[in-house]
C-alpha positions in Angstrom: -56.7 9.7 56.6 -54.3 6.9 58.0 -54.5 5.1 54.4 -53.4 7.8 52.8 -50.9 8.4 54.8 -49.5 4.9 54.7 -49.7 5.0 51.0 -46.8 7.4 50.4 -44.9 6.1 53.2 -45.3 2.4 51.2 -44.2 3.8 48.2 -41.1 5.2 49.7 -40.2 2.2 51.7 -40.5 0.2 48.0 -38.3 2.7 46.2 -35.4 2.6 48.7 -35.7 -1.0 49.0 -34.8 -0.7 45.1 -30.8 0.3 44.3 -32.0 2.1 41.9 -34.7 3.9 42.7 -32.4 5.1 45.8 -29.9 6.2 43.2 -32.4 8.1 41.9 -33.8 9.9 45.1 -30.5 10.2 46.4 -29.7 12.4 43.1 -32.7 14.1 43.2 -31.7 15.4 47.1 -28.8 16.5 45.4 -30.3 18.5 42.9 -32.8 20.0 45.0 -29.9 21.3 47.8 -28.0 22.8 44.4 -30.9 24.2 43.8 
């Protein structure tokens, strides 16, 4: 249960250490508030 919690958590951490990736999330929040 703890793995797979860390997964996600890992993968996050790795996407928002990337610029882009966080441009990315950051425009997806966006979308999902429009929304």
């Amino acid at each position: 249960m703890g793995s797979a919690a860390v997964r996600p958590f890992g993968r996050l951490v790795v996407l928002l250490a990337t610029p882009r990736a966080a441009r990315w999330v950051m425009a997806g929040f966006i979308v999902l508030l429009v929304m």
